[in-house]
PQR file with spaces between the fields and no chain letter, atoms N, CA, C, O and H, PARSE charges and radii, in Angstrom:
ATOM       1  N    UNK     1      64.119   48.018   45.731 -0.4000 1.5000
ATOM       2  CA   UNK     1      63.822   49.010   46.756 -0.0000 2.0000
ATOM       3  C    UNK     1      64.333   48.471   48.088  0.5500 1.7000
ATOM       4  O    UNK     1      64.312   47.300   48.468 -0.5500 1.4000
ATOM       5  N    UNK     2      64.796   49.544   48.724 -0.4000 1.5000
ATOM       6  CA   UNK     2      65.786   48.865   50.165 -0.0000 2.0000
ATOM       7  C    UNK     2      64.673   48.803   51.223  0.5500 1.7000
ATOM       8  O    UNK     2      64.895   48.101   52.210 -0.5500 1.4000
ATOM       9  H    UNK     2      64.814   50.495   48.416  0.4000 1.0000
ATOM      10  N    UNK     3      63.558   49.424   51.138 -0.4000 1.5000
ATOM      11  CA   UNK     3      62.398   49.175   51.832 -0.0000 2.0000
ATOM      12  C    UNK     3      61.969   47.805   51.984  0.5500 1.7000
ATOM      13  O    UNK     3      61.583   47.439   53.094 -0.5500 1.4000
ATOM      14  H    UNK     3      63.378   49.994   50.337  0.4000 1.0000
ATOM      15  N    UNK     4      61.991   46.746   50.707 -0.4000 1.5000
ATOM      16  CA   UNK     4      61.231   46.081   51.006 -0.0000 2.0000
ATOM      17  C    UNK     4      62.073   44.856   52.027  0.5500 1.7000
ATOM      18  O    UNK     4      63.302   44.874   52.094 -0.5500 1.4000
ATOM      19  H    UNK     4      62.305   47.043   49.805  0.4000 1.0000
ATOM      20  N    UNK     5      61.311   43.903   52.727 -0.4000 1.5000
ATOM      21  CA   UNK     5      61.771   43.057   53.567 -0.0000 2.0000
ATOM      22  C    UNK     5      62.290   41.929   53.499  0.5500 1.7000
ATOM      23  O    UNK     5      63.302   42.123   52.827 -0.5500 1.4000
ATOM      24  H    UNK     5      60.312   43.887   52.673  0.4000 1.0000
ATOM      25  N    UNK     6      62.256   41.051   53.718 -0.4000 1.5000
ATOM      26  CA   UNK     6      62.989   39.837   52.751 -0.0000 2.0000
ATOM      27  C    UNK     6      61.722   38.716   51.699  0.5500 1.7000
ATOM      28  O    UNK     6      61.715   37.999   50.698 -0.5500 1.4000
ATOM      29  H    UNK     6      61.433   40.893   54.265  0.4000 1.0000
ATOM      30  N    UNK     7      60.820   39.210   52.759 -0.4000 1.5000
ATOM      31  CA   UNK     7      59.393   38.381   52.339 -0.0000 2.0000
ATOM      32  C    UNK     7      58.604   39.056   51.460  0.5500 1.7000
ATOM      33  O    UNK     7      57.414   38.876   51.200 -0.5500 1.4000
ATOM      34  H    UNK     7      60.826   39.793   53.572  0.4000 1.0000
ATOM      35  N    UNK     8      59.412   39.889   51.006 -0.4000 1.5000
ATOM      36  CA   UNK     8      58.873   41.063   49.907 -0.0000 2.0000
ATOM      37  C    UNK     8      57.647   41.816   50.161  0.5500 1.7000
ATOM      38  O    UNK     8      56.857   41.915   49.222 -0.5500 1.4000
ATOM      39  H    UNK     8      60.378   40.036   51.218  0.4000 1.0000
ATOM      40  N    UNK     9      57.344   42.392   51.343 -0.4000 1.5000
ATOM      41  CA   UNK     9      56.420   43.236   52.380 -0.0000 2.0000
ATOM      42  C    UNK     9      57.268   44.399   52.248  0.5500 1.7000
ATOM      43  O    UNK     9      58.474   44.212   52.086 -0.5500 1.4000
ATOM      44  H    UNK     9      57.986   42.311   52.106  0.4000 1.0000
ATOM      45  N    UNK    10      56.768   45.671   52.297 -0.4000 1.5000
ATOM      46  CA   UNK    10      57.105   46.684   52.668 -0.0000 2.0000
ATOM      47  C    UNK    10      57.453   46.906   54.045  0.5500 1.7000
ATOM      48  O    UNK    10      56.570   46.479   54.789 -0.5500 1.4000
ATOM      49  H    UNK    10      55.789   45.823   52.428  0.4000 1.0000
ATOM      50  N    UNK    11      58.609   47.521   54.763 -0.4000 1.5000
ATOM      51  CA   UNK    11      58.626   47.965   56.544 -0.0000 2.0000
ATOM      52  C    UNK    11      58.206   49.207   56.504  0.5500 1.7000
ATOM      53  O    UNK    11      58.979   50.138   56.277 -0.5500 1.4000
ATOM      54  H    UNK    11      59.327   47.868   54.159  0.4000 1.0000
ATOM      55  N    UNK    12      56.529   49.415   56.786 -0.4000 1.5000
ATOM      56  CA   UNK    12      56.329   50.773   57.203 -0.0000 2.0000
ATOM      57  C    UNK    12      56.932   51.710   58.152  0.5500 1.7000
ATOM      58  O    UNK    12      56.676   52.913   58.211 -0.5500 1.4000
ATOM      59  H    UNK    12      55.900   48.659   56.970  0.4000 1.0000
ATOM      60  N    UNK    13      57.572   51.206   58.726 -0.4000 1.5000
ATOM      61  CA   UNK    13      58.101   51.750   59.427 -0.0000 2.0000
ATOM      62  C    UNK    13      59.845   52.945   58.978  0.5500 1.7000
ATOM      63  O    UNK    13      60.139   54.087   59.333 -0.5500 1.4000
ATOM      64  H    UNK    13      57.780   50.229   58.678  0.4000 1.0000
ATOM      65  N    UNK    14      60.468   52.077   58.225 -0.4000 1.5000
ATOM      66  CA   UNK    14      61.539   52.429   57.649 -0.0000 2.0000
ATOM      67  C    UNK    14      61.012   53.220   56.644  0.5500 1.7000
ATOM      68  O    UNK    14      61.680   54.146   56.182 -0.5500 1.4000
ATOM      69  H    UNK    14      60.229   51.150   57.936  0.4000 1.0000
ATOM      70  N    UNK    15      59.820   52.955   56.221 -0.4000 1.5000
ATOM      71  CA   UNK    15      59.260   53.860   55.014 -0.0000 2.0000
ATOM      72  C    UNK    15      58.840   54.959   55.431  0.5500 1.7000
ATOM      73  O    UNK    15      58.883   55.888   54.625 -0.5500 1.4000
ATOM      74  H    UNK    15      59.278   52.204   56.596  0.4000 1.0000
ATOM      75  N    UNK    16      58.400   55.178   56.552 -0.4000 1.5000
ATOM      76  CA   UNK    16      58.002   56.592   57.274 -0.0000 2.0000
ATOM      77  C    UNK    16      58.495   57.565   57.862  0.5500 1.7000
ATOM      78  O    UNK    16      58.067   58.699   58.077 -0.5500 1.4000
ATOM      79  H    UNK    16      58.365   54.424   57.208  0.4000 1.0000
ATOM      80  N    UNK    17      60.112   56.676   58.295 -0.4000 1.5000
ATOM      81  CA   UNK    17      61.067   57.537   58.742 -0.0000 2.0000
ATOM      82  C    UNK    17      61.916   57.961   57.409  0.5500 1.7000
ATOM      83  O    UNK    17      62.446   59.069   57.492 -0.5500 1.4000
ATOM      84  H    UNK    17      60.459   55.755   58.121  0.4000 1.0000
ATOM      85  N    UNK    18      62.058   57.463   56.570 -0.4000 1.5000
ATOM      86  CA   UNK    18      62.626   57.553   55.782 -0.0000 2.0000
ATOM      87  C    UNK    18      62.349   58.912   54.775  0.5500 1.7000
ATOM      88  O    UNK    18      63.213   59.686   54.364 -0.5500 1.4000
ATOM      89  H    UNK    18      61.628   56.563   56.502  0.4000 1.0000
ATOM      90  N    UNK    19      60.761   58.968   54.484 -0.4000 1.5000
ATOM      91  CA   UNK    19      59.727   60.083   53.742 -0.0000 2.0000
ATOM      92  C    UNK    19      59.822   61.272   54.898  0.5500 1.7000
ATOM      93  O    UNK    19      59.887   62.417   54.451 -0.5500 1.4000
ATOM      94  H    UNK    19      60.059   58.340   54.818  0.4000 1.0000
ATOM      95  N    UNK    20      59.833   61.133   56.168 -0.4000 1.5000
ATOM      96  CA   UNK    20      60.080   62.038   56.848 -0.0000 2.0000
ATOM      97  C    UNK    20      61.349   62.817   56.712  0.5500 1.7000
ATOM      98  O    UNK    20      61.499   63.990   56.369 -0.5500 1.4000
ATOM      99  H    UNK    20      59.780   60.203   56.531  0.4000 1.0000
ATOM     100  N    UNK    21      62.199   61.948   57.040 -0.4000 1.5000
ATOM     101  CA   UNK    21      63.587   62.441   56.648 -0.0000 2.0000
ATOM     102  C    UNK    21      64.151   63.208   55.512  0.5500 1.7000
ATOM     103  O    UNK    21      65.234   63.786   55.414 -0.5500 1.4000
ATOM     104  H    UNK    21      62.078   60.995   57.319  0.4000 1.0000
ATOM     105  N    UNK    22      63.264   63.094   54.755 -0.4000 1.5000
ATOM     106  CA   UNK    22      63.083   63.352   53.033 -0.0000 2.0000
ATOM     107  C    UNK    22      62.391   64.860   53.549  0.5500 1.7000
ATOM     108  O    UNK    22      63.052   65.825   53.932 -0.5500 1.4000
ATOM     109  H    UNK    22      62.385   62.625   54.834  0.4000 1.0000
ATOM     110  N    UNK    23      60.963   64.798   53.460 -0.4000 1.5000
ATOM     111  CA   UNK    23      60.337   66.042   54.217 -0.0000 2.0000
ATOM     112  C    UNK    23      61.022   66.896   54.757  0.5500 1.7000
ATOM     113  O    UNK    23      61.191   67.927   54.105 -0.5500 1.4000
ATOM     114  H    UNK    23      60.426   64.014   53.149  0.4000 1.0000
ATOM     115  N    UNK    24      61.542   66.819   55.864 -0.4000 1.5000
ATOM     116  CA   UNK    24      61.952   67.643   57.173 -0.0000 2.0000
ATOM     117  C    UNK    24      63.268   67.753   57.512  0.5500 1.7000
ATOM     118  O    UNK    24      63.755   68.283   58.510 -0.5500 1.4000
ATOM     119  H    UNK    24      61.405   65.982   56.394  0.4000 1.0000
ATOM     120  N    UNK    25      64.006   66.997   56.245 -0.4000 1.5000
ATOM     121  CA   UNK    25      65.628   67.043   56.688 -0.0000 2.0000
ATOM     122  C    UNK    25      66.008   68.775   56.344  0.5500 1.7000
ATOM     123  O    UNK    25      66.515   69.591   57.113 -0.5500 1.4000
ATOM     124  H    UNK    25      63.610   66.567   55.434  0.4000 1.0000
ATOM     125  N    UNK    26      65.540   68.977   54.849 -0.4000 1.5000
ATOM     126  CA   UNK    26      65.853   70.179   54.722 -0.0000 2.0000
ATOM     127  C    UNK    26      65.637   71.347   55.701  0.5500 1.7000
ATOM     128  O    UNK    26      66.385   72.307   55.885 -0.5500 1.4000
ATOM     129  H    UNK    26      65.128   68.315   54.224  0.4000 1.0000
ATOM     130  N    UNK    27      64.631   71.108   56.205 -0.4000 1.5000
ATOM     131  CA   UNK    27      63.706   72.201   57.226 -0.0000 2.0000
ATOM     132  C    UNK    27      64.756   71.898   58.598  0.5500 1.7000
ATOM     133  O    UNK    27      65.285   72.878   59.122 -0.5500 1.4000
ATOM     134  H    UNK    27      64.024   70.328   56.055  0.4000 1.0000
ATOM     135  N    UNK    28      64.967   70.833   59.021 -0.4000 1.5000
ATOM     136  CA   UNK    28      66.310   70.799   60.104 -0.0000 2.0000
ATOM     137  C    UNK    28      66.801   71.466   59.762  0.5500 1.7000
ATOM     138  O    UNK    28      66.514   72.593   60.164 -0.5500 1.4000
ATOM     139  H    UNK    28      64.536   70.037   58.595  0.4000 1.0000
ATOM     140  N    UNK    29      68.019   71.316   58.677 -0.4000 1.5000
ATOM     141  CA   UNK    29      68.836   71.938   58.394 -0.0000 2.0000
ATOM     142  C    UNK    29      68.559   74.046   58.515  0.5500 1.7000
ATOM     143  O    UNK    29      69.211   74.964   59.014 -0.5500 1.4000
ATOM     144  H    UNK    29      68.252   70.400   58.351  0.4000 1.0000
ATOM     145  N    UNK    30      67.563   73.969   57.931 -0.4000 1.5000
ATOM     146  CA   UNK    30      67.643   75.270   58.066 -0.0000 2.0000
ATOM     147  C    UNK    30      67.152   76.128   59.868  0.5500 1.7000
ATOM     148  O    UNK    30      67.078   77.259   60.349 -0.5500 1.4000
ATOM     149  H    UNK    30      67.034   73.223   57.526  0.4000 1.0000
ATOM     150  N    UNK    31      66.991   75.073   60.177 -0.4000 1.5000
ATOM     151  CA   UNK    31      66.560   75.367   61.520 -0.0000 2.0000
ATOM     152  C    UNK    31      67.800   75.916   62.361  0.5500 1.7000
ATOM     153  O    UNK    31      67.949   76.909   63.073 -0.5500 1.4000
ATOM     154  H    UNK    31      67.050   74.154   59.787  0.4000 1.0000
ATOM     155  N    UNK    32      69.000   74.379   61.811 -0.4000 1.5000
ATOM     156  CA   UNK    32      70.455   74.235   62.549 -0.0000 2.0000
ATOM     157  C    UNK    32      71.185   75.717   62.196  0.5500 1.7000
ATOM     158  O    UNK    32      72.185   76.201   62.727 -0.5500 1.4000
ATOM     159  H    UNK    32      68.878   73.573   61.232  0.4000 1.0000
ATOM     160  N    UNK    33      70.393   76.240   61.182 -0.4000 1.5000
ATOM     161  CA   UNK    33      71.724   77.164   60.963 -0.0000 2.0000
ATOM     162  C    UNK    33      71.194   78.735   61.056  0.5500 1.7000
ATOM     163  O    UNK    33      71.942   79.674   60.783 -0.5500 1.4000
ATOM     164  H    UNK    33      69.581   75.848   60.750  0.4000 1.0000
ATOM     165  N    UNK    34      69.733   78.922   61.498 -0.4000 1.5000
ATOM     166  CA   UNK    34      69.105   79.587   61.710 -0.0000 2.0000
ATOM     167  C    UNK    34      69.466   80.085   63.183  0.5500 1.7000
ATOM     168  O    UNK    34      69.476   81.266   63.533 -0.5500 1.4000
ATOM     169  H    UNK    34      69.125   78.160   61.720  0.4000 1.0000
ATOM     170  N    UNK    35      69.782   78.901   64.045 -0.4000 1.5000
ATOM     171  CA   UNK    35      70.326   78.622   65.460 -0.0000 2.0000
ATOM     172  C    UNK    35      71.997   79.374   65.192  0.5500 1.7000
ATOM     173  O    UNK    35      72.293   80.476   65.653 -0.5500 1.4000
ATOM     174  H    UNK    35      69.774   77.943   63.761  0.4000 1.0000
ATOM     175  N    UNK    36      72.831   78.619   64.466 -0.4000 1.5000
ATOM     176  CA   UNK    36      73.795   79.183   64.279 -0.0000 2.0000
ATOM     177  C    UNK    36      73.928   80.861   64.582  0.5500 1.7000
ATOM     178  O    UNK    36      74.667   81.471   65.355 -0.5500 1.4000
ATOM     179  H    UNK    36      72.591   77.723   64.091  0.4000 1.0000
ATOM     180  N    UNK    37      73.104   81.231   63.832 -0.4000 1.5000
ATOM     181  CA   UNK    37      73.371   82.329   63.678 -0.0000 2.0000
ATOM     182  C    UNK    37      73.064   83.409   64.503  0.5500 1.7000
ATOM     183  O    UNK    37      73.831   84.351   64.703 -0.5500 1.4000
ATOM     184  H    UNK    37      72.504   80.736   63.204  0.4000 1.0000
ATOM     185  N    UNK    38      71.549   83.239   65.158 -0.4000 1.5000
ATOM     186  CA   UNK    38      71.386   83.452   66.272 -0.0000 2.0000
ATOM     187  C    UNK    38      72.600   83.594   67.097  0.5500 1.7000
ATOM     188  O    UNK    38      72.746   84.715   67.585 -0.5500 1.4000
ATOM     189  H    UNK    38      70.926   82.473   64.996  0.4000 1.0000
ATOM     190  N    UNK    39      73.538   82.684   67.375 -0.4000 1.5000
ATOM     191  CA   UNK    39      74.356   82.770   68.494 -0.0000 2.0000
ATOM     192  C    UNK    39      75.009   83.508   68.049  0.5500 1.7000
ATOM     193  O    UNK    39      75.160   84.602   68.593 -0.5500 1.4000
ATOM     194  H    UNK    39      73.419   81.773   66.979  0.4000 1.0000
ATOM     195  N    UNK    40      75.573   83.212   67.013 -0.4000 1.5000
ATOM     196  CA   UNK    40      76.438   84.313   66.622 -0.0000 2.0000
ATOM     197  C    UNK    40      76.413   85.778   66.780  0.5500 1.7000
ATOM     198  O    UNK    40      77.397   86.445   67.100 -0.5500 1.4000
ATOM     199  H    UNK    40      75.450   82.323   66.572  0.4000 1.0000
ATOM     200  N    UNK    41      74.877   86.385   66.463 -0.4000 1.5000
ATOM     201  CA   UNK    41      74.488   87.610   66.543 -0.0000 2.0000
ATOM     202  C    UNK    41      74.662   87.419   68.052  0.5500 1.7000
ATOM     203  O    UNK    41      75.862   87.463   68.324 -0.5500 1.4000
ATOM     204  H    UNK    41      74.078   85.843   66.202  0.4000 1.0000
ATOM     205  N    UNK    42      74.122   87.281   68.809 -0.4000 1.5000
ATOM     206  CA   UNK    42      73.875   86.970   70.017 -0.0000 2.0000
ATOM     207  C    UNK    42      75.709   87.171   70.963  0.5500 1.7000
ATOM     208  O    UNK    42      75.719   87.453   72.161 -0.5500 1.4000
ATOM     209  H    UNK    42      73.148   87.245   68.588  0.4000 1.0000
ATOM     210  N    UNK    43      76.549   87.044   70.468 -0.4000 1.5000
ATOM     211  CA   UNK    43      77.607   86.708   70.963 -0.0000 2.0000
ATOM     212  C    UNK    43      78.035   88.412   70.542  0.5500 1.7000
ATOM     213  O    UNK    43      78.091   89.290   71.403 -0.5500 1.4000
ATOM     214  H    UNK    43      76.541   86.815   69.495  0.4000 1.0000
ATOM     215  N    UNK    44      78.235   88.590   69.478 -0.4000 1.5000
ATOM     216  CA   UNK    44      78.322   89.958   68.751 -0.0000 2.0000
ATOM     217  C    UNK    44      77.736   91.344   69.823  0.5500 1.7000
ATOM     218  O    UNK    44      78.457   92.168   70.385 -0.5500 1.4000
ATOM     219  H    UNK    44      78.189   87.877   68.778  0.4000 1.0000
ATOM     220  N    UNK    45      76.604   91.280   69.856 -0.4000 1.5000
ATOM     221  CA   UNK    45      75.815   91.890   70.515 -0.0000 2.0000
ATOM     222  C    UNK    45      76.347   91.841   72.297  0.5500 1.7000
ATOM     223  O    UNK    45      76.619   92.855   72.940 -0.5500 1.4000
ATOM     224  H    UNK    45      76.018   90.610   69.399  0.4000 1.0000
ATOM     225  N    UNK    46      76.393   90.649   72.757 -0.4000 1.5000
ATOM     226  CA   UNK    46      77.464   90.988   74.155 -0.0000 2.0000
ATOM     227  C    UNK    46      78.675   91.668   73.874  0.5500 1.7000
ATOM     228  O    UNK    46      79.013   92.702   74.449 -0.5500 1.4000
ATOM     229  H    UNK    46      76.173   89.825   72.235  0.4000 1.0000
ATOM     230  N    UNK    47      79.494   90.950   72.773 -0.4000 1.5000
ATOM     231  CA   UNK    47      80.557   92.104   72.814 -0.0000 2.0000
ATOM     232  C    UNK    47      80.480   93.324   72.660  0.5500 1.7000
ATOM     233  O    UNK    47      81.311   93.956   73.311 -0.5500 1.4000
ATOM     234  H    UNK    47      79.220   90.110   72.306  0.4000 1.0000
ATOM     235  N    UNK    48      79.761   93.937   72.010 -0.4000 1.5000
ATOM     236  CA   UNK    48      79.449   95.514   71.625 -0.0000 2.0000
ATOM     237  C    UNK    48      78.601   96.052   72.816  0.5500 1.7000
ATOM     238  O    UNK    48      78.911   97.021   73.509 -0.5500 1.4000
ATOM     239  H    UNK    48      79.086   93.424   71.481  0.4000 1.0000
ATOM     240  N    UNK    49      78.017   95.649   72.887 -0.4000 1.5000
ATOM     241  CA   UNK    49      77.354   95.703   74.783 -0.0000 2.0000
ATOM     242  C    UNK    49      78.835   95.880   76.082  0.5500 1.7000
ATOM     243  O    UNK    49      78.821   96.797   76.904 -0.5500 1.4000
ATOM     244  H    UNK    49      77.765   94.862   72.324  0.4000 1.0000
ATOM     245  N    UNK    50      79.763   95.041   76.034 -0.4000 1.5000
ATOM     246  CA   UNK    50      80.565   95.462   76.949 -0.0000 2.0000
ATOM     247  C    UNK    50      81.629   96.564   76.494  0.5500 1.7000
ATOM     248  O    UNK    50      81.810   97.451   77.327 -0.5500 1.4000
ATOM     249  H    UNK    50      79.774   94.296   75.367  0.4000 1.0000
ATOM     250  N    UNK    51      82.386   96.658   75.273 -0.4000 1.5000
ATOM     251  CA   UNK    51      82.966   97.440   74.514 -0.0000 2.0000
ATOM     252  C    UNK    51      82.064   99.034   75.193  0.5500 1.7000
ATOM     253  O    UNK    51      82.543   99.872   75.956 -0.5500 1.4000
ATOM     254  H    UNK    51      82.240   95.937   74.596  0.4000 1.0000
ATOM     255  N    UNK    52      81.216   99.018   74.822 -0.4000 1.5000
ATOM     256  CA   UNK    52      80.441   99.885   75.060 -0.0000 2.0000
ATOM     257  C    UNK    52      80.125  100.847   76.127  0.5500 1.7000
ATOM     258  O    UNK    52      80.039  102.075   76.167 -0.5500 1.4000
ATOM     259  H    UNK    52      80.826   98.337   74.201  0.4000 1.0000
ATOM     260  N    UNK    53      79.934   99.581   77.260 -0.4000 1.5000
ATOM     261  CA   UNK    53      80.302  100.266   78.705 -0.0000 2.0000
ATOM     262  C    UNK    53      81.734  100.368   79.071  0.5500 1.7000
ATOM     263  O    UNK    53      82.029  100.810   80.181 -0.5500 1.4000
ATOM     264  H    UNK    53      80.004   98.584   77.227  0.4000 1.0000
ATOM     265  N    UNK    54      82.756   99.955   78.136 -0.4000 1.5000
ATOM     266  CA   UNK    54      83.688   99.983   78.215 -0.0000 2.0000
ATOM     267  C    UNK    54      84.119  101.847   78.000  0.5500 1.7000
ATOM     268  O    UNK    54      84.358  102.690   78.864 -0.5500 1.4000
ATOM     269  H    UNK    54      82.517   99.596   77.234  0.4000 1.0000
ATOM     270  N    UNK    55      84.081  101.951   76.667 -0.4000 1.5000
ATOM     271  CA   UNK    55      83.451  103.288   76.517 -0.0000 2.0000
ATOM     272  C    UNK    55      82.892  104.103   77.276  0.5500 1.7000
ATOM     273  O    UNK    55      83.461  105.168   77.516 -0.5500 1.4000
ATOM     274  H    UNK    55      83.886  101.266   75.965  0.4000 1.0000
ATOM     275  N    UNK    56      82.038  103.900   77.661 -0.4000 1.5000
ATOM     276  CA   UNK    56      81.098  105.293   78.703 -0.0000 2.0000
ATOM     277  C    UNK    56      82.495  105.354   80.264  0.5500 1.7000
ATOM     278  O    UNK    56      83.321  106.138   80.733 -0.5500 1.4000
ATOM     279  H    UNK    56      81.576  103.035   77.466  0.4000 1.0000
ATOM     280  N    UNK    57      82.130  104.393   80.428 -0.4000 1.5000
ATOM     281  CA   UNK    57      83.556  104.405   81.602 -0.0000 2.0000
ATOM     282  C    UNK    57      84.148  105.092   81.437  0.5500 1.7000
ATOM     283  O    UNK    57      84.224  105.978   82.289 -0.5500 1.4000
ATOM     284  H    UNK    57      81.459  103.756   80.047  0.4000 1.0000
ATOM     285  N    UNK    58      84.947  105.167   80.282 -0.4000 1.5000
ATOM     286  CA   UNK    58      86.424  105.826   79.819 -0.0000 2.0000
ATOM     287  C    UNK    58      86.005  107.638   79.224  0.5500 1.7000
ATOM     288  O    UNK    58      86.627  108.695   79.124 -0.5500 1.4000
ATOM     289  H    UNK    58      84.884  104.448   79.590  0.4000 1.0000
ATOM     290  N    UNK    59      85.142  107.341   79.057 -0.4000 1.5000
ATOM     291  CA   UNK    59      84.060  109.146   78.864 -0.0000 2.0000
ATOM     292  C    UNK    59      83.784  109.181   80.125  0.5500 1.7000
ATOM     293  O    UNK    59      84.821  109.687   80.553 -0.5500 1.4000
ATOM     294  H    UNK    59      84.637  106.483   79.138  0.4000 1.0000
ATOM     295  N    UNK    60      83.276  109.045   80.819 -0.4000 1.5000
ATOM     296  CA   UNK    60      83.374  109.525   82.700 -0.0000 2.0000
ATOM     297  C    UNK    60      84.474  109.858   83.361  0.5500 1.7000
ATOM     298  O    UNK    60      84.648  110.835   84.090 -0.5500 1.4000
ATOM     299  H    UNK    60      82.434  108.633   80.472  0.4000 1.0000
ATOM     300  N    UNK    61      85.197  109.026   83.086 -0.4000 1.5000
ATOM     301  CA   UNK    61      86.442  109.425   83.782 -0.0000 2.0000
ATOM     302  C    UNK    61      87.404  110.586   83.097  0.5500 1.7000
ATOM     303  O    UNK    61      87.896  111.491   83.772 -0.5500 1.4000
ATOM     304  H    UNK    61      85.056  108.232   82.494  0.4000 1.0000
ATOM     305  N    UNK    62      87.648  110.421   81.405 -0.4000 1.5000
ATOM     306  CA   UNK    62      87.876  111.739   81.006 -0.0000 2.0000
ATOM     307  C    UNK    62      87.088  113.054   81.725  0.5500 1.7000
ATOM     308  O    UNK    62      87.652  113.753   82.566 -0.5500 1.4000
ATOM     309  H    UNK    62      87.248  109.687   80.857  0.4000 1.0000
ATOM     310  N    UNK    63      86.201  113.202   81.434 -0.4000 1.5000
ATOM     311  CA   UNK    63      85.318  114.239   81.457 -0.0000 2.0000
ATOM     312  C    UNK    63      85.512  114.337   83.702  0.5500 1.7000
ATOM     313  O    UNK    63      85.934  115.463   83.968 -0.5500 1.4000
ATOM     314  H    UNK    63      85.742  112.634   80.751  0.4000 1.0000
ATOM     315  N    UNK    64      85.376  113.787   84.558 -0.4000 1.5000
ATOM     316  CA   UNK    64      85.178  114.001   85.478 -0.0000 2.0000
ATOM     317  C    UNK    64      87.020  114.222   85.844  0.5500 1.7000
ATOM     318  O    UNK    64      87.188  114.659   86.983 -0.5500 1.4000
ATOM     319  H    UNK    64      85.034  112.873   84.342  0.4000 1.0000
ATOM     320  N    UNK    65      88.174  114.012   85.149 -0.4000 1.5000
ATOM     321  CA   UNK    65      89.543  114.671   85.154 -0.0000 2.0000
ATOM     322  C    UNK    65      89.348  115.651   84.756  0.5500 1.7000
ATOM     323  O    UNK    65      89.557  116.586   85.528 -0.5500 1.4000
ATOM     324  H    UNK    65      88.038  113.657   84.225  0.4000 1.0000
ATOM     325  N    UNK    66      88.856  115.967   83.369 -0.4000 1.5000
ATOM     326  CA   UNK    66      88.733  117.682   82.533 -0.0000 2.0000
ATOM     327  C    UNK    66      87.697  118.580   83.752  0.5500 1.7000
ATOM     328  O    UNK    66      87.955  119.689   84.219 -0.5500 1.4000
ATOM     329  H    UNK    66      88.687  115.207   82.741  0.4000 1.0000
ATOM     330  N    UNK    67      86.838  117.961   83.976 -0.4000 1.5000
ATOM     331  CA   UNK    67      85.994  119.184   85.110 -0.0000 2.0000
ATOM     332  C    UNK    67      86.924  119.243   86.761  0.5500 1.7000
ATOM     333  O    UNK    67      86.773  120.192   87.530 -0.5500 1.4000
ATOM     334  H    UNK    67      86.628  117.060   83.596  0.4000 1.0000
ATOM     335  N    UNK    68      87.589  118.399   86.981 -0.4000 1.5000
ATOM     336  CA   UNK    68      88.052  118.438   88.091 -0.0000 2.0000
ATOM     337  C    UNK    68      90.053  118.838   88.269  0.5500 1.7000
ATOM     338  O    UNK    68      90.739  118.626   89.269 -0.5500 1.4000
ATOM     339  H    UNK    68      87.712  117.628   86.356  0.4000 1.0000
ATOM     340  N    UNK    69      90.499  119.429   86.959 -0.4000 1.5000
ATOM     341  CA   UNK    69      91.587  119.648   87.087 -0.0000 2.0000
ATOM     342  C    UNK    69      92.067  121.089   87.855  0.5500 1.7000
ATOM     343  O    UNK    69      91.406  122.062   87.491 -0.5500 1.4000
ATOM     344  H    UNK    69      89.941  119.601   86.147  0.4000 1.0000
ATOM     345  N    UNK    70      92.931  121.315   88.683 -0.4000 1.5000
ATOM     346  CA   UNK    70      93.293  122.338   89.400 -0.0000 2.0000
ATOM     347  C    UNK    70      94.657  122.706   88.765  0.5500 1.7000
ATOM     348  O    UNK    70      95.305  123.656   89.204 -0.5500 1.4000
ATOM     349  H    UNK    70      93.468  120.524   88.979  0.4000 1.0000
């Protein structure tokens, strides 16, 4: 066992980070990509947000040429 020390003692310490790491690595992980994605949506959502007013713009100005042509 790579835990133990040379004096053949356990390092609680390495043993706790270690069981943790074990525990909670997976749960990081899903955290990291939970985040990921978030941004992603998040990034998506500004673009379609400006696209958008991009749009209404371009419907105003049609529509205020079509009502205002002589």
């Amino acid at each position: 066992m790579t835990l133990l020390m040379q004096d053949g003692t356990m390092n609680e310490a390495a043993l706790c980070s270690q069981q943790l790491d074990r525990l909670y690595g997976p749960l990081r992980e899903q955290v990291a990509q939970s985040l990921k994605r978030q941004d992603t949506v998040l990034r998506q959502l500004k673009v379609a947000r400006s696209i958008n007013s991009l749009i209404n713009s371009l419907m105003y100005l049609l529509i205020y040429h079509i009502l205002h042509r002589q």
